[in-house]
C-alpha positions in Angstrom: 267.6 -48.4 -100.6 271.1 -48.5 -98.5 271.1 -48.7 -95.2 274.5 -49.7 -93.4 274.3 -52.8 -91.0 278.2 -52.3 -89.7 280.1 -48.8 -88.9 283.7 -48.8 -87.5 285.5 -45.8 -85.8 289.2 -44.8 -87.2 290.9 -42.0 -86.4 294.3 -40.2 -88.1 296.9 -37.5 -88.3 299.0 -36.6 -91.6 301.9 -34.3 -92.0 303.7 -33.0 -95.4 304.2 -29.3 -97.1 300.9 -29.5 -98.9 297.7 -29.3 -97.8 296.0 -31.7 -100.0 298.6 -34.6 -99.5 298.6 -33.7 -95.3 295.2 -35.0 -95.6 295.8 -37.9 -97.4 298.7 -38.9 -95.1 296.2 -38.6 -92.3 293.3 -40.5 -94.2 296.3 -43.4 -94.3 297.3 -43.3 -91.3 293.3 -44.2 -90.5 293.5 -46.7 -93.1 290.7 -45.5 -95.2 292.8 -43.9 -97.9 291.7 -46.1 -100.7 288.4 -45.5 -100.3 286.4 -42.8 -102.3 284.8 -41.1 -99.2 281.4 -39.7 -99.6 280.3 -37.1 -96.5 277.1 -37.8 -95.1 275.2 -36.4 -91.8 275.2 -37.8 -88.3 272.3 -40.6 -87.9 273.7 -43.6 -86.8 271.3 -46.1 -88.3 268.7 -48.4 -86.3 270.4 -52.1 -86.0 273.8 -51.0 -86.9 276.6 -52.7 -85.5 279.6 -51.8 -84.3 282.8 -53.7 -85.8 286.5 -53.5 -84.7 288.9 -50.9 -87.0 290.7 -54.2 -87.6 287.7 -55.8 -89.4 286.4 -52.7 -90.9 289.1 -52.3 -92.6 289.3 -55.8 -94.0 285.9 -55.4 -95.8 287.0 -52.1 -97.5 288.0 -52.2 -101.2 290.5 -49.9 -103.2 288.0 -47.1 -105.2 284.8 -48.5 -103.1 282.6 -45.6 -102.6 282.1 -45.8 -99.0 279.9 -43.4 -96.7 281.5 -41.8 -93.7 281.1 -39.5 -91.1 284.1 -37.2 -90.7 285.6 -34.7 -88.9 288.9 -32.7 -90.1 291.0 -30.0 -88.9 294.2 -28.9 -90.5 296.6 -26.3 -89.4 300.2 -25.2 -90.8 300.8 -22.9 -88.2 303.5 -24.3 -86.0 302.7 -25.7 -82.5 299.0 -24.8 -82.7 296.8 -27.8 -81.8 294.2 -29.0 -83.7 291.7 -31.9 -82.9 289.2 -33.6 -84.5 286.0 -35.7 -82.7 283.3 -37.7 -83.5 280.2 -38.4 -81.1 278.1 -41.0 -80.6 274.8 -41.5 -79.1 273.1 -44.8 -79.1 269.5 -45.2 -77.9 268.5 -48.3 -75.9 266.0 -49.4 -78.5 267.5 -51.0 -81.3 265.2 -50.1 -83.6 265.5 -46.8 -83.3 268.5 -44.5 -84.8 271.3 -42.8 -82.7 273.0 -39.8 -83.7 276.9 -39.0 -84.5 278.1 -35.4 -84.4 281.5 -33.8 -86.0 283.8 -31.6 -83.8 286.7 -29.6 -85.1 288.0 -26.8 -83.0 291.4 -25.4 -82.7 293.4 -25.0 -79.2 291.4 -27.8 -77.5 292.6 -30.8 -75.6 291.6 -34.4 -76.8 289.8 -35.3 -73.7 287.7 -32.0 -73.9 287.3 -32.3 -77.4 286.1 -35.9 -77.0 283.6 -35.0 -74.2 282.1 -32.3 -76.6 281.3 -34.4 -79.5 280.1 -37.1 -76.7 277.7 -34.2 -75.4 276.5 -33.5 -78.8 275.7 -36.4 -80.2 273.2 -37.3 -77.1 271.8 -33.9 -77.0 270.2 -34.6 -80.8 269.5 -38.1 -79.8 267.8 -36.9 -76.7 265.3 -34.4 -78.1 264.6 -37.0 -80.6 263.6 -39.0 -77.8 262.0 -36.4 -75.6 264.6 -36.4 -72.8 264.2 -34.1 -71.1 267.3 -31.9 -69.7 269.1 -28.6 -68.9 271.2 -27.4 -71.5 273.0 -25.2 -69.6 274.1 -27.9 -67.1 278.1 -29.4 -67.3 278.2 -32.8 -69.9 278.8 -34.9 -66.4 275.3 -34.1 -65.1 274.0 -34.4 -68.8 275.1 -37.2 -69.0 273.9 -39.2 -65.8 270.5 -37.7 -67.1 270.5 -39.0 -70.3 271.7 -42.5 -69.2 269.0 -42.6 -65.9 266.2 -42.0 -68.6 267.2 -45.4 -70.1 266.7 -44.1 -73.5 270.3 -43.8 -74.1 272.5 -46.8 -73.5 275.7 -45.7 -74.8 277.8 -42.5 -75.8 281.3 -42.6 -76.7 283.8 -40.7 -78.9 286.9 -40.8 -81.2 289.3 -38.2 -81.1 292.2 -37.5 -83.0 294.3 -33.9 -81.9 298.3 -33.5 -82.8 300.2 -30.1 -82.9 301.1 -28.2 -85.8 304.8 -29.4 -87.1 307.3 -26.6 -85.7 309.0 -26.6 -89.2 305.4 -25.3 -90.9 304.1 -28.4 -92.8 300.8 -28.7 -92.5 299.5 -31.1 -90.3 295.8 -32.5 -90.5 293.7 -34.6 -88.0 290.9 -36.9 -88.8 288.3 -38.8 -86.6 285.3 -40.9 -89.0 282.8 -43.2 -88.5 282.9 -45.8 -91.8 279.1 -46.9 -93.1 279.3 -50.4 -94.2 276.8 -52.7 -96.3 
């Protein structure tokens, strides 16, 4: 059984007239391009701790399969922005998992972006822990909600947006959590 004990955040953005090698460039500029990325879903796992970037990326291995959490948007139209977000949601208990949440979407600011995944991740991890709240209500008031219930601790996101190049490369954006032994 594999279950991570360490997860860092990185975040990218990658330009160059193909696709494939636009995402590459991003995936370096993150500093996770030597790893052989493997998608999985959004639980961030009970007792997992948080490490720098810095030292995340000193414990990674050329061709080590590593397990991430990722979010990607590409785009070669020029000027149109992309953005890319991760969520997470930690509960107070560490026993218990949080969640992490992928956000994509095209014409939105970081900041919004950011605040979307934020909201997403601590919606999951707040019906998993019966919190009880209105949907409908902005993230700000969410948010004061899920951290008065003392359930949630934390909730925080990386975000990653650029603008298509104006000559028409494509341009790709990445945000990931990295899964470590």
């Amino acid at each position: 059984m594999y279950i991570p004990t360490k997860i860092f955040f990185t975040k990218g953005v990658g330009r160059h007239k193909d696709y494939l090698s636009s995402f590459e460039a991003a995936l370096r500029n993150a500093g996770i391009e030597i790893c052989n990325l493997v998608a999985v879903s959004s639980i961030f796992p009970p007792g997992c701790k948080r490490i720098s970037r810095e030292d995340g990326l000193k414990e990674i291995k050329p061709g080590q399969i590593t397990f991430a959490v990722m979010a990607r948007n590409s785009t070669n139209e020029p000027n149109r922005l992309i953005t890319s977000s991760i969520g997470v949601a930690i509960p107070a208990e560490n026993s218990q998992y949080g969640y992490l949440s992928e956000h994509h979407p095209y014409g939105v600011k970081e900041k919004i972006a950011g605040d979307y995944a934020e909201d997403l991740a601590a919606q999951m991890l707040a019906t998993t822990l019966g919190v009880e709240f209105d949907a409908d209500a902005d993230w700000n008031e969410r948010e004061q909600v899920f951290k008065m219930s003392e359930k949630i601790v934390k909730t925080f996101n990386i975000t990653q947006s650029a603008e298509g190049d104006r000559t028409g490369l494509w341009t790709t954006v990445v945000a990931a959590a990295i899964l470590l032994p």
